[in-house]
C-alpha positions as CSV (number, residue, x, y, z in Angstrom):
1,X,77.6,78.3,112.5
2,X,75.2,79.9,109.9
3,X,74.4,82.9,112.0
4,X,78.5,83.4,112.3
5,X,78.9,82.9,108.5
6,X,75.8,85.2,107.6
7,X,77.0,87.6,110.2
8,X,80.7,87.5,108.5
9,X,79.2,88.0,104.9
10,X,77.1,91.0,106.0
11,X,80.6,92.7,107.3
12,X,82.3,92.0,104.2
13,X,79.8,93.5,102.4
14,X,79.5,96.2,104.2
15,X,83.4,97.0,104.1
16,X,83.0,96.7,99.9
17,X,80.5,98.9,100.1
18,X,82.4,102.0,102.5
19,X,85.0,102.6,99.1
20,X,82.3,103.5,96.7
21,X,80.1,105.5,99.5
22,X,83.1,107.4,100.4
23,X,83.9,108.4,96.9
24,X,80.2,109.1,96.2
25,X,80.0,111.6,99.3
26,X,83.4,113.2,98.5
27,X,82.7,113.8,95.1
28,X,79.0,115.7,95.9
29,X,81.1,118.1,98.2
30,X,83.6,118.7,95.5
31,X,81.3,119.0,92.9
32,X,79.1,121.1,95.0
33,X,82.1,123.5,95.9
34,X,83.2,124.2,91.9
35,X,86.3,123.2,93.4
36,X,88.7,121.9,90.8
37,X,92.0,121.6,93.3
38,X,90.5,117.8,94.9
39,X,89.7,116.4,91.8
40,X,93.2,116.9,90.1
41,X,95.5,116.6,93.0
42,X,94.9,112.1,92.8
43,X,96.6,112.2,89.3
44,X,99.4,114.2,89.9
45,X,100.4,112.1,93.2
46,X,99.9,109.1,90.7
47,X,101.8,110.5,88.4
48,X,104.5,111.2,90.9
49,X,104.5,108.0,92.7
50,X,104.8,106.4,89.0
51,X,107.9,108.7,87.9
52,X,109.5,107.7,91.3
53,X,108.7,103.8,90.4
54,X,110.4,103.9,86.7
55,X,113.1,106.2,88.2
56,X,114.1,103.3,90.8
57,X,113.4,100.3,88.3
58,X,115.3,102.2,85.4
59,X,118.3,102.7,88.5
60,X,118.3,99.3,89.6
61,X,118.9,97.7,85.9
62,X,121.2,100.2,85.4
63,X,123.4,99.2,88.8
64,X,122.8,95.8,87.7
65,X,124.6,96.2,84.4
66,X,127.9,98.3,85.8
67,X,128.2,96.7,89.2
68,X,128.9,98.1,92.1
69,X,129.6,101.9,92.6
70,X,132.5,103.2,94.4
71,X,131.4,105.9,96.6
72,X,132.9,108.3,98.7
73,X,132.4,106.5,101.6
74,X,134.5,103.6,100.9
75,X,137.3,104.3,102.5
76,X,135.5,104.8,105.6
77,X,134.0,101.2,106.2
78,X,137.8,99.7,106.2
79,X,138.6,100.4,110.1
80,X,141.4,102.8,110.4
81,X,144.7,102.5,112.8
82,X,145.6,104.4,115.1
83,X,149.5,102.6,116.3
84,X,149.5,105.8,118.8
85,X,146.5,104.2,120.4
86,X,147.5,100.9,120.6
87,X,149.9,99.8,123.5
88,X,152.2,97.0,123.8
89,X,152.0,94.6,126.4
90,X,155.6,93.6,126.2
């Protein structure tokens, strides 16, 4: 049971430690390159991926507030007759 334990703790550790070896590694080839594209490109997809959070939060309380939209489609999820189609059975 130990063994199994000790063995499970050395894994988990091991998995903590990959993030900051990877980021160690990456930067070394960056900084080695004079390459300023890598290093700036992470804060501009954060930036982006917040912008698109606050755009769909700011939406959402927004919809909230006026209720539901009419859009062009409603008229299309009422089912629409056709009496040409439709036989009697008389």
């Amino acid at each position: 049971m130990f063994a199994f334990v000790g063995a499970a703790s050395v894994f988990v550790t091991l998995l903590i430690l990959t993030g900051p070896l990877f980021m160690v590694q990456l930067y070394d080839r960056i900084l080695s390159s004079r390459s300023e594209a890598p290093l700036v490109a992470p804060g501009r997809w954060r930036r982006a991926a917040l912008a698109e959070w606050e755009q769909k939060t700011h939406l959402t309380q927004l919809f909230r507030f006026i209720g539901p939209v009419p859009t062009a489609w409603a008229p299309l999820s009422k089912p629409i007759r056709r009496p040409w189609l439709c036989r009697s059975k008389a």
